[in-house]
C-alpha positions as CSV (number, residue, x, y, z in Angstrom):
1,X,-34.3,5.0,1.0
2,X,-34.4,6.8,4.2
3,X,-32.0,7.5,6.9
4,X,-32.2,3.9,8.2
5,X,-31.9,2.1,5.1
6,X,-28.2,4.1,4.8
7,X,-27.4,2.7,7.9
8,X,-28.6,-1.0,6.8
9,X,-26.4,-0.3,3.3
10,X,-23.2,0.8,5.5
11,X,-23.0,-1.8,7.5
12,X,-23.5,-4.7,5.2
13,X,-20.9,-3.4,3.2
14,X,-19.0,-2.5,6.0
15,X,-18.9,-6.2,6.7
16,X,-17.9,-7.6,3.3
17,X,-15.0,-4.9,3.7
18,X,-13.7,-5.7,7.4
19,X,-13.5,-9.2,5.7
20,X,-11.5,-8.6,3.1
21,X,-9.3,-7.0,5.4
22,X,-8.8,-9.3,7.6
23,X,-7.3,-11.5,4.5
24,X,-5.1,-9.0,3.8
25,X,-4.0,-7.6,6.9
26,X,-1.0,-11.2,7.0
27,X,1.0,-9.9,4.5
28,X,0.6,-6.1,5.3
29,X,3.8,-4.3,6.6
30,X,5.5,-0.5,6.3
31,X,5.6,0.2,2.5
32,X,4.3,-3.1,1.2
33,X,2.3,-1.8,-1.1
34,X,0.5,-4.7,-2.2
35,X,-2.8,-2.7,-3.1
36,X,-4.5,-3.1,0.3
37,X,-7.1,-0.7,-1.2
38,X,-8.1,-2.5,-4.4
39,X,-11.3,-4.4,-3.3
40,X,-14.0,-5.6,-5.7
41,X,-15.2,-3.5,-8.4
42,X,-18.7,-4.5,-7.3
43,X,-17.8,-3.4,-3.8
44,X,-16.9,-0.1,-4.9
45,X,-20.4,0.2,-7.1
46,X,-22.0,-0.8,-4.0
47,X,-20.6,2.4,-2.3
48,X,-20.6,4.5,-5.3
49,X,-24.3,3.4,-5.2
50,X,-24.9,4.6,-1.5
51,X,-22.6,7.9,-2.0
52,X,-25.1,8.6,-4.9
53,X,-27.7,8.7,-2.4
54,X,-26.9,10.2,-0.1
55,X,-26.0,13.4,-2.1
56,X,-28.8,13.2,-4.4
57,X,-30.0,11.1,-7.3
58,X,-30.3,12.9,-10.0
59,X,-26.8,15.2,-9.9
60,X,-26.0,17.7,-12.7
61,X,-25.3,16.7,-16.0
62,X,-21.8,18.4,-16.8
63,X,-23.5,19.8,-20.3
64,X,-27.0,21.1,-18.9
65,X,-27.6,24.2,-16.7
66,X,-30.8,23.2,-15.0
67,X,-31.4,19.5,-13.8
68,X,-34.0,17.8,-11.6
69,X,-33.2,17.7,-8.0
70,X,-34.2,15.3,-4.5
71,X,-36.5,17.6,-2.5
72,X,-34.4,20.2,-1.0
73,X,-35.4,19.8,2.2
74,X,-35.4,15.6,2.4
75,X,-31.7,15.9,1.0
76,X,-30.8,18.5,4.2
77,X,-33.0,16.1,6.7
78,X,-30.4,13.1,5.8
79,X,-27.2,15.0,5.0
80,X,-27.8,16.8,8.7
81,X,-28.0,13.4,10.4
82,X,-24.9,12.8,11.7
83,X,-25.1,9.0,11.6
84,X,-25.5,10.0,8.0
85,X,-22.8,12.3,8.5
86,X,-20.0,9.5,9.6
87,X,-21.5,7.7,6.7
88,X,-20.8,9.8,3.7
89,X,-17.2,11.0,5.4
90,X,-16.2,7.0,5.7
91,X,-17.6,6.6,2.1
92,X,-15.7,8.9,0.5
93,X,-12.8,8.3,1.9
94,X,-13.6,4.3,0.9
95,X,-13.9,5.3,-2.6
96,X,-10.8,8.1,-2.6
97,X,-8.5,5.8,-1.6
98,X,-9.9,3.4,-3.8
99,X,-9.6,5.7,-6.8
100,X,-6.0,6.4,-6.4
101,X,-4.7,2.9,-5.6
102,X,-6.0,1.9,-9.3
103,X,-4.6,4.7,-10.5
104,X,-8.2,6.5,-11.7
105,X,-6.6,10.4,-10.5
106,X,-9.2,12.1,-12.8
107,X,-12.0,10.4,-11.5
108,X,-11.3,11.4,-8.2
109,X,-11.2,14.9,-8.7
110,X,-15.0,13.9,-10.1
111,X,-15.9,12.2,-6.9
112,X,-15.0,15.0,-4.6
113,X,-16.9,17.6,-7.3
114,X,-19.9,15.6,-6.7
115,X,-19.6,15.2,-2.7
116,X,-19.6,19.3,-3.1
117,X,-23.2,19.5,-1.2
118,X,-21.7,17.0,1.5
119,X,-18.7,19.5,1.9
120,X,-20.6,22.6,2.5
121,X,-22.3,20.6,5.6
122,X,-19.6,19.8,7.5
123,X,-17.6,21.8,9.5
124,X,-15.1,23.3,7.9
125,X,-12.2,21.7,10.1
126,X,-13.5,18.4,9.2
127,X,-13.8,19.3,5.3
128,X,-9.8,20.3,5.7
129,X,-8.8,17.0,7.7
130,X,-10.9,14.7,4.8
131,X,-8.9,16.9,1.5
132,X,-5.8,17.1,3.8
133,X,-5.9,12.8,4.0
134,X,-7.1,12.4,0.9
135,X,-4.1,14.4,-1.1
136,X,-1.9,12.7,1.6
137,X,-2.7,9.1,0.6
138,X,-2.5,10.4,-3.2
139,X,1.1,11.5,-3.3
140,X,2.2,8.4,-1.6
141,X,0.6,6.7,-4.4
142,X,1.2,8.9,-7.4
143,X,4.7,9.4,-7.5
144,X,4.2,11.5,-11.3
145,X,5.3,15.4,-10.3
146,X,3.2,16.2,-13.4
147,X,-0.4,15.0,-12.1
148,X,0.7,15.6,-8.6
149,X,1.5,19.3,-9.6
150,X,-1.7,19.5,-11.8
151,X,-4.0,18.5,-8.7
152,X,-2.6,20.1,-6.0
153,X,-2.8,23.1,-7.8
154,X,-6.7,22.5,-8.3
155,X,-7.1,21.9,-4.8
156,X,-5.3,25.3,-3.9
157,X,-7.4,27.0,-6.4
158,X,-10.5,25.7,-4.9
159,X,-9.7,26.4,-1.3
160,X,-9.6,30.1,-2.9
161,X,-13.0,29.9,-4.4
162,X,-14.2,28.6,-1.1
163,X,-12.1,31.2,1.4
164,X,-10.7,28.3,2.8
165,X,-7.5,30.0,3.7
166,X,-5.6,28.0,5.9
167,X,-6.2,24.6,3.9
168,X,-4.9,27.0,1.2
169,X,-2.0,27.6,2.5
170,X,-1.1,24.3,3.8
171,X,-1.8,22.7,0.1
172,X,0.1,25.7,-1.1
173,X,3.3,24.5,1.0
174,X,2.9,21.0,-1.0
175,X,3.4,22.7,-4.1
176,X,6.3,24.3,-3.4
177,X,7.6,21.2,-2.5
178,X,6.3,19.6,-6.0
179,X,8.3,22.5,-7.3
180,X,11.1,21.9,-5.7
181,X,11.8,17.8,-6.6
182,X,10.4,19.4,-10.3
183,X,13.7,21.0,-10.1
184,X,12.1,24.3,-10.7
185,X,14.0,26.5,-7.8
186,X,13.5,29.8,-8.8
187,X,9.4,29.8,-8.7
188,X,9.7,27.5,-5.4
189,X,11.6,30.2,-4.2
190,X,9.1,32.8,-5.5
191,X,6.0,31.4,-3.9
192,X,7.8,30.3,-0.7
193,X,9.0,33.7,0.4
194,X,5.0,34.9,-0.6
195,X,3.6,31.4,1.4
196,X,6.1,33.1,4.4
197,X,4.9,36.8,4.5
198,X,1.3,35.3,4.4
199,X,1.3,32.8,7.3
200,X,3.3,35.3,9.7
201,X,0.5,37.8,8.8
202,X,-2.1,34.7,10.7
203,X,0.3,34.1,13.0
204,X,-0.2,30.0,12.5
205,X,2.8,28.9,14.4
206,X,2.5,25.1,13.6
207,X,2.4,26.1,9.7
208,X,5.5,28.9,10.1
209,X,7.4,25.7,11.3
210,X,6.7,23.8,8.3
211,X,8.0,26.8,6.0
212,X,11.0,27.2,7.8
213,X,11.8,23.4,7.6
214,X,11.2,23.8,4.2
215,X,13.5,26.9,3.5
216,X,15.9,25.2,5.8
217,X,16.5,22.3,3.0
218,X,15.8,24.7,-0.1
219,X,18.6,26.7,0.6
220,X,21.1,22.9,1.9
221,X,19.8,21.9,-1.8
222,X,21.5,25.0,-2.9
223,X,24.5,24.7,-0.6
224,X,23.5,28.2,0.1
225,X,24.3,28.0,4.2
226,X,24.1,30.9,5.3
227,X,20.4,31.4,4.8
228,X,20.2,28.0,5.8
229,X,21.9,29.1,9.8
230,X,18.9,31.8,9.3
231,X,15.9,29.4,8.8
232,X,17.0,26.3,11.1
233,X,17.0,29.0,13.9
234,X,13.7,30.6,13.5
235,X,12.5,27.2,13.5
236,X,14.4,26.5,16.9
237,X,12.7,29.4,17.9
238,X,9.4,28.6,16.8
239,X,10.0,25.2,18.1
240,X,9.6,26.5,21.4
241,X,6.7,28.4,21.5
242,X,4.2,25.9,20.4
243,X,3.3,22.1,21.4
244,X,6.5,20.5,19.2
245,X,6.6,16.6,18.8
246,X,9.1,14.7,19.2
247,X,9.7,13.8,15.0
248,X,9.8,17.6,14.3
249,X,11.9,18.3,17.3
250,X,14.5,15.5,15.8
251,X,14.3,17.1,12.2
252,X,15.4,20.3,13.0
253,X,18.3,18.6,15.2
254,X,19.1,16.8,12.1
255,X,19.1,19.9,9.9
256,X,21.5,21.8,12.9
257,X,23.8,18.7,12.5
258,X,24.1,18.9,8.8
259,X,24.4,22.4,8.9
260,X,27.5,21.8,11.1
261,X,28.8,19.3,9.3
262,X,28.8,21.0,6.1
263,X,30.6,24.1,8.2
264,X,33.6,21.1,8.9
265,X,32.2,22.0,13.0
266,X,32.2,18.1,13.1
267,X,32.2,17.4,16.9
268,X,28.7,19.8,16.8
269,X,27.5,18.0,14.4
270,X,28.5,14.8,16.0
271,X,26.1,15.9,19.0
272,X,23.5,17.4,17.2
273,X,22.8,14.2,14.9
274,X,22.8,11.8,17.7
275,X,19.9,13.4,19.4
276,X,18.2,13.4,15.9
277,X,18.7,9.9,15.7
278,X,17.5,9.2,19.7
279,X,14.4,11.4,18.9
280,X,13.4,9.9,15.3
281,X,14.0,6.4,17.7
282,X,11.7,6.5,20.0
283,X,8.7,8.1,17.6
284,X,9.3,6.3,14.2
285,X,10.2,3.1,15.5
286,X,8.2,-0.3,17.3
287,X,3.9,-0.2,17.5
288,X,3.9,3.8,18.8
289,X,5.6,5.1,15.3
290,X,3.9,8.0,14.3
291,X,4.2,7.2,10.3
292,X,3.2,3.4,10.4
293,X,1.4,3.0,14.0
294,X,0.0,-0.5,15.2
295,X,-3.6,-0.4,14.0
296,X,-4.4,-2.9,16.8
297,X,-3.2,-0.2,19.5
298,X,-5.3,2.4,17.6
299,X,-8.2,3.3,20.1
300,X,-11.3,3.9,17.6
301,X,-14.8,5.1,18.5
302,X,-16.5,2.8,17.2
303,X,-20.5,3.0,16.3
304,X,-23.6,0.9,16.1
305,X,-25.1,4.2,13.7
306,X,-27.9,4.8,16.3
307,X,-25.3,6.0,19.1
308,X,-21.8,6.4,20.3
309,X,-19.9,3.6,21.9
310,X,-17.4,4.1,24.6
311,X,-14.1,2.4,23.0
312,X,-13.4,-1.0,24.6
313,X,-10.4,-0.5,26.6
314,X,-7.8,-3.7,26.0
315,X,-6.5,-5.3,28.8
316,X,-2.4,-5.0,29.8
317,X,-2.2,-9.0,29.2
318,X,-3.8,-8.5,25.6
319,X,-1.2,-6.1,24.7
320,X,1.7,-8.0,24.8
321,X,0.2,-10.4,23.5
322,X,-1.5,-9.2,20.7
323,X,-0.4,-9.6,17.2
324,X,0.9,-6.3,15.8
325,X,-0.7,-5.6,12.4
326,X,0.6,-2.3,10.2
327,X,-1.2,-0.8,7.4
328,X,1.0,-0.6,3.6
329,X,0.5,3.3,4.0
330,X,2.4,5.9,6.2
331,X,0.2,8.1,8.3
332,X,2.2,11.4,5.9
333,X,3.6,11.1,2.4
334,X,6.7,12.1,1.9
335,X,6.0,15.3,0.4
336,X,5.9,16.7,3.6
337,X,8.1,19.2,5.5
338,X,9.4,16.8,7.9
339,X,9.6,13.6,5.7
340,X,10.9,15.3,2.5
341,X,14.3,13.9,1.8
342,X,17.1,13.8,-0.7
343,X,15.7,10.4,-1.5
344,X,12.4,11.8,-3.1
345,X,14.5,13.9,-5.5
346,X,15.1,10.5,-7.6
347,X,11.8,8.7,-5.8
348,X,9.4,10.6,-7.6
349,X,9.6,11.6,-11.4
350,X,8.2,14.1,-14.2
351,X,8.8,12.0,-17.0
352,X,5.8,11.4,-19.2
353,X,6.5,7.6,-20.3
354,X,6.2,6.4,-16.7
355,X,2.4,7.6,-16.7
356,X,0.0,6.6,-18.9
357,X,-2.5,9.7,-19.7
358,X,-5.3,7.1,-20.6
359,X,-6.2,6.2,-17.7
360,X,-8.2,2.3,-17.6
361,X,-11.9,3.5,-15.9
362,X,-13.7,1.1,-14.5
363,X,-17.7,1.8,-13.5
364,X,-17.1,3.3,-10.7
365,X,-13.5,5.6,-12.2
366,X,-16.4,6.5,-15.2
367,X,-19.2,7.0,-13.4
368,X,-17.2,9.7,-11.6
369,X,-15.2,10.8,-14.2
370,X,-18.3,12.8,-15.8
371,X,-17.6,15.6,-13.3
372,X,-14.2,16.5,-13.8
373,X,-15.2,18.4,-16.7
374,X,-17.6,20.5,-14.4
375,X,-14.5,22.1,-12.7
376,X,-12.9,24.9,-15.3
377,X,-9.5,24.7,-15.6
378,X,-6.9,27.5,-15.9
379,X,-4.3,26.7,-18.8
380,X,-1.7,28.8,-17.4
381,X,-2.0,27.1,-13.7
382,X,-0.8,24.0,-15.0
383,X,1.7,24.5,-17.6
384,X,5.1,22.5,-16.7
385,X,8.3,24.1,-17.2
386,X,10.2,21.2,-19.6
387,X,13.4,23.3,-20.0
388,X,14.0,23.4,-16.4
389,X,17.4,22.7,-15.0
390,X,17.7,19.7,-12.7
391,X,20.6,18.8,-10.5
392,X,23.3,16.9,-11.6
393,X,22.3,13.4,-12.1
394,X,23.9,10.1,-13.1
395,X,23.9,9.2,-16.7
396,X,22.0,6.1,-16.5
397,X,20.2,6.2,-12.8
398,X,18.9,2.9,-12.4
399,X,19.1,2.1,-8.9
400,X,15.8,1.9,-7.3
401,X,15.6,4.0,-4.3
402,X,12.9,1.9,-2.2
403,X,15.5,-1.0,-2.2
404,X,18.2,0.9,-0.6
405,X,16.4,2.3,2.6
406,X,12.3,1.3,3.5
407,X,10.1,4.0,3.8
408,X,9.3,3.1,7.6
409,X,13.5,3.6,7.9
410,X,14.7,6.7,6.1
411,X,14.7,9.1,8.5
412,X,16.6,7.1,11.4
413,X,19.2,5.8,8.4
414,X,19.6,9.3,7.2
415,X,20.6,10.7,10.2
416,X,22.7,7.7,11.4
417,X,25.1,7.9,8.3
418,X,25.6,11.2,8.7
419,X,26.8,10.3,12.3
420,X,29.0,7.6,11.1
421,X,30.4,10.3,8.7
422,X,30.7,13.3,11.0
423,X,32.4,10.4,13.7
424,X,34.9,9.5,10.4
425,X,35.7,13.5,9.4
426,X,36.5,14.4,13.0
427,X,39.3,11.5,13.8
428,X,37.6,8.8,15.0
429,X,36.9,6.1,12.6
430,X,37.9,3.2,14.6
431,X,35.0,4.3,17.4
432,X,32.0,2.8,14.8
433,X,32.0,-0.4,15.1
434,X,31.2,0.5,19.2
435,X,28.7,3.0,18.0
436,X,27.1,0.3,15.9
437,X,26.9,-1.6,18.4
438,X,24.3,-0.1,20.2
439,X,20.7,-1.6,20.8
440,X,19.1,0.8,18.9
441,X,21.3,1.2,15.9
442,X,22.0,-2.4,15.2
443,X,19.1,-2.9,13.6
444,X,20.3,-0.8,10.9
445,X,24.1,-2.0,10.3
446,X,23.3,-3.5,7.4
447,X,21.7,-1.1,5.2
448,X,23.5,-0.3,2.1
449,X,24.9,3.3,2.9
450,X,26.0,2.3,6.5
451,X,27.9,-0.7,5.4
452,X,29.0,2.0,2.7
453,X,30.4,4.6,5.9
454,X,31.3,1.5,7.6
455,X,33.7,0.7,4.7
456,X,34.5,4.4,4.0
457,X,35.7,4.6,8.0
458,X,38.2,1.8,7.2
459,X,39.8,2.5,4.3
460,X,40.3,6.2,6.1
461,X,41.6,4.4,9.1
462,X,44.1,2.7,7.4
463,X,45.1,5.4,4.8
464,X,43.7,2.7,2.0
465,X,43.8,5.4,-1.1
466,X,43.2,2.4,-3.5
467,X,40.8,1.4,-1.7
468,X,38.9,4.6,-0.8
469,X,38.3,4.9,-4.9
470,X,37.6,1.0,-5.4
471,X,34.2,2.1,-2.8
472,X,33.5,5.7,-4.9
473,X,33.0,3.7,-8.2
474,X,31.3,0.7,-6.0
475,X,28.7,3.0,-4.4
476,X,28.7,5.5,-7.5
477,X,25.1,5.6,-7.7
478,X,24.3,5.5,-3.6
479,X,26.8,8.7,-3.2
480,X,25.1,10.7,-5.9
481,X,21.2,10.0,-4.1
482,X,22.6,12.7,-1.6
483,X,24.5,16.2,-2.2
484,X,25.3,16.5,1.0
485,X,27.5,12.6,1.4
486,X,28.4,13.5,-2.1
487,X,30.3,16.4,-1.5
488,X,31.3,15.2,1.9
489,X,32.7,12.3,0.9
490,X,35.1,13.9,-1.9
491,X,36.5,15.7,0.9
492,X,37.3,12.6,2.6
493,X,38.6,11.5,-0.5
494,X,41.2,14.7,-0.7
495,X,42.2,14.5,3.1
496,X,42.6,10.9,2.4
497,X,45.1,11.6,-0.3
498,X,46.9,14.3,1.2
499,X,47.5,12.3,3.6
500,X,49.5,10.0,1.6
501,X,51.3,12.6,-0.2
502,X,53.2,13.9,2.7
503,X,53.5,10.1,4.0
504,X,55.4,9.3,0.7
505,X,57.4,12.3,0.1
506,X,59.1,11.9,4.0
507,X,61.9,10.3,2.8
508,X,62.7,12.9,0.2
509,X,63.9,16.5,-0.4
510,X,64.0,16.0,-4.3
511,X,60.9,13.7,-5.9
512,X,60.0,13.1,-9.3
513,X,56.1,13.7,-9.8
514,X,55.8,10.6,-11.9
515,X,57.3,8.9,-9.2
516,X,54.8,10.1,-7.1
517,X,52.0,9.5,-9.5
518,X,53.0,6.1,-9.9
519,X,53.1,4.9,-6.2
520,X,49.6,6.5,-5.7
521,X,48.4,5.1,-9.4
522,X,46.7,8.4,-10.3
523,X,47.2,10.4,-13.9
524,X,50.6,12.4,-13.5
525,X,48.5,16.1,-14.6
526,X,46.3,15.4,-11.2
527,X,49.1,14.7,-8.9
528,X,50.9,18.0,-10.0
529,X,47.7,20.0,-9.5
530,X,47.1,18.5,-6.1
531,X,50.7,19.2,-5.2
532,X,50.4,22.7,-6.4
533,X,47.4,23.3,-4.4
534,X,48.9,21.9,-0.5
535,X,52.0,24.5,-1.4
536,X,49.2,27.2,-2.1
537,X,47.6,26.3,1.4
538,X,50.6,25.8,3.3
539,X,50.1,22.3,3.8
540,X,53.7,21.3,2.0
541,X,56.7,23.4,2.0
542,X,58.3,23.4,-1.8
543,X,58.2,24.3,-4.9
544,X,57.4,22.4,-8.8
545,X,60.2,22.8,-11.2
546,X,58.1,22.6,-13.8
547,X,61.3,21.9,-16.7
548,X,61.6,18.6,-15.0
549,X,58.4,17.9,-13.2
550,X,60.3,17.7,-10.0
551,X,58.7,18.7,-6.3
552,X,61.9,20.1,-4.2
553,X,60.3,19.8,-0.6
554,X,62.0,22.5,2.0
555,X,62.9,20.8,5.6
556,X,60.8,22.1,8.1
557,X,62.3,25.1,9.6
558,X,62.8,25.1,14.0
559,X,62.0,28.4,15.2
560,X,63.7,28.4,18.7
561,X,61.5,30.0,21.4
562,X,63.9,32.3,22.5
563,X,64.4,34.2,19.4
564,X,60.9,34.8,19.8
565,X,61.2,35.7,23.2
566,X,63.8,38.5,22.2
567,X,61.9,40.0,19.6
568,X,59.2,40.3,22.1
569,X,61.6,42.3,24.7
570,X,62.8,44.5,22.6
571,X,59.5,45.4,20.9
572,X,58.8,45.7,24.4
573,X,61.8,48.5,25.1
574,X,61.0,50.1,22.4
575,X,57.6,51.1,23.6
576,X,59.2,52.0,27.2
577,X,61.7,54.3,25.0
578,X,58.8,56.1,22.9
579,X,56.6,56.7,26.1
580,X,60.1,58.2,28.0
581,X,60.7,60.4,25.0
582,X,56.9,61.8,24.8
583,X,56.6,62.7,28.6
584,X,60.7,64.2,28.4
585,X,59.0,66.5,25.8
586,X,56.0,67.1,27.8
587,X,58.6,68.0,30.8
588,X,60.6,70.5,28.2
């Protein structure tokens, strides 16, 4: 088969795969996920076929040294082509993704052993952009920390091997964050601050960013905030210095505003989280969104595979007319500095049941799979930490997280409640229904946590203590996806209900604290400590006669402002008296 034959081969199956497509393309939307990359199984032997070629024949056996090889120089004559070139780089990425929506992770470590020849061709920003997609498109799939951990960490070995060091280093920045939903906080933290030292010593600004982000929400995750202040401004001033877009821009406002909002700075944060949610807007949302873009508006070079072709430019009429079709996968997994939520922390999983270690291989999966034993593992890279403390969870968690918020959505719904919620902490509940309101934002007044603030807003508005706790037990499982509403939200909870303490003890100077308890139904014991705890901070003036379980609240005090005012003089005429007395003595 020479280089023409390839061709021949590509484009026939290129064909029966464009078809398929097209069937599927109807019911494709953001996060569908209806396995828009499980063709044929004699599809994928026809590629596997043409792959096979293309690198050689007769490829090493994984238990014999020597083997016989394609003449050295045919194999460079076809692999140099660079029709043949585009070949191979679409095959692989054919069979890749193929390979990990079936679930076949081992033998896809096999097919990018064998493609090793291919690999040392190309350029080596072209090898990084095909290893960078291909892990991309696996941890949107794969959603096991355990296999995700095991071949990322392959990967960042291998980039070693081959002094591939900024590759390295970006693959290196995923496993922090596979450490990090792993729950394992103090090696994240380990190999972060070594990932920092190295990338300031290259001076790659775009992937100092990245670490910063990702510091940034180590140290929220920790509630640790004042490290936090440290990294969201060396990423604002990173920011500025390099070619920022506009989704990155809007994640570190959105850090700033939960920064301030966790500081009780609400009217900051206020500001701050309404230009996230503007930015996150206009480049996450309709056919230009930079994680599910309109594949019709995608302007592909497109190739006959004997020349290039100028891309056919669509006219203005097309365009609005066009039907807009999405693909079921995001252009970045969410193991990502930008897109790496509080939502992944229960979204992915380490548990062994939910993965099945014997993986079904089909031709293709075992064909491949032959090679993953050519690669020599280190037992000590991949060893999990089982023992290792996770955050506080719910009991039984059995809310699934994609039904709360889409994929396509989370960014512009995470930045929107907290906007709802900083507007709620800083006085002005009864302003949400207007903020709702808005073109851009009513798409998203139904979701499940803004109807949650929505409700949250109300029951503060009208001091609804029964209320507020009827939605805590409600939305138990929605408050505890996120530390940050979590612990925000119980100090709604207390403002809420000291509000209503000093509402009910107006009318009295001596009050019973089962009286008290009663009216606000809560458990005598938590009413007392509460009660001791506004004396402590000078939000009630009294004192708990703890013989009788009595409060004895004092009457607010008038100081008159002229008793001030004559304190003030004659502090005043006592200096004039001192400085008279030192210059008399000076005089004597």
């Amino acid at each position: 088969m020479d280089v023409e034959e390839i061709l021949s081969k590509f484009n026939a199956l290129t064909l029966k795969k464009i078809e398929l497509d097209d069937l599927i393309a109807p019911r494709c939307f953001p996060g569908a996920k209806i396995g828009c990359c499980s063709y044929p199984e004699d599809l994928m032997a026809g590629y596997m076929e043409l792959n096979d070629y293309i690198v050689g024949n007769t490829p090493h056996a994984p238990d014999s040294v020597t083997s016989n090889h394609v003449d050295s120089q045919h194999k460079l004559k076809i692999l140099s082509d660079e029709s043949v070139m585009y070949v191979c780089e679409n095959v692989v990425y054919v069979l890749a993704y193929y390979l990990i929506e079936t679930g076949q992770t081992d033998s896809l470590l096999g097919l990018l052993i064998r493609n090793e020849e291919f690999f040392s061709i190309l350029p080596q920003a072209k090898t990084a952009k095909m290893v960078r997609s291909i892990l991309e498109r696996l941890s949107q799939v794969v959603k096991d920390l355990n296999v995700l951990y095991k071949i990322f960490s392959i990967y960042r070995r291998w980039c070693d091997s081959k002094k591939r060091k900024f590759l390295g280093l970006r693959i290196e920045l995923k496993v922090v964050v596979i450490l990090i939903l792993m729950r394992r906080f103090t090696e994240a933290s380990k190999r972060l601050n070594a990932l920092q030292n190295e990338v300031r010593l290259l001076d790659d600004k775009s992937l100092l960013l990245d670490v910063y982000l990702v510091q940034a929400k180590f140290y929220l995750l920790l509630r640790d905030f004042t490290k936090m202040k440290v990294f969201v401004s060396n990423a604002k001033n990173t920011s500025t210095n390099i070619n920022t877009p506009v989704y990155v821009t809007s994640e570190i406002d959105l850090l700033s505003g939960i920064l301030y909002l966790c500081e009780k700075d609400y009217k900051t944060a206020y500001s701050y989280l309404f230009e996230s949610f503007e930015g996150f807007h206009m480049s996450l949302c309709n056919s230009y969104s930079y994680l599910y873009p309109n594949l019709n508006r995608v302007k592909k070079k497109t190739r006959n595979l004997t020349g290039l072709e100028e891309p056919k430019t669509v006219e203005t009429d097309d365009i609005s007319t066009e039907k807009v079709r999405f693909s079921c996968h995001p252009t970045t997994s969410d193991i990502s500095p930008v897109f790496f939520t509080f939502y992944n922390l229960y979204d992915y999983y380490r548990t062994s049941d939910k993965f099945d270690p014997n993986q079904k291989l089909d031709s293709v999966g075992s064909y491949y799979i032959r090679f993953y034993s050519m690669v020599d593992f280190s037992s000590d890279e991949l060893e999990i930490d089982e023992t290792s403390h996770f955050l506080v969870e719910p009991d039984q968690y059995t809310l699934d997280v994609s039904t709360i918020v889409g994929a396509d959505e989370r960014k512009l719904v995470q930045s929107l409640k907290y906007l709802m919620l900083s507007a709620v902490l800083s006085g002005q509940a009864a302003d949400l229904n207007t903020l709702l309101g808005a073109k851009n934002k009513l798409k998203y007044s139904n979701h499940l946590e803004i109807v949650m603030i929505k409700k949250i807003g109300n029951c503060y508005k009208e001091s609804s203590l029964i209320n507020f706790e009827k939605l805590l037990t409600e939305y138990k499982e929605v408050i505890l996806l996120d530390p940050v509403l979590q612990h925000e939200v119980e100090s709604l909870y207390d403002a809420l209900l000291e509000k209503n303490i000093q509402r009910l003890l107006k009318p009295y100077s001596i009050v019973e604290c089962e009286f008290v308890a009663a009216k606000l139904d809560l458990p005598v014991e938590r009413v007392e400590r509460k009660l001791a705890e506004m004396i402590l901070d000078n939000k009630l003036k009294g004192t708990i006669d703890q013989g009788s379980r009595t409060l004895e609240v004092y009457d607010e005090v008038e100081v008159l402002p002229i008793y001030e005012n004559v304190t003030k003089s004659i502090g005043h005429m006592t200096d004039v008296i001192e400085t008279l007395y030192d210059k008399a003595k000076l005089a004597i």
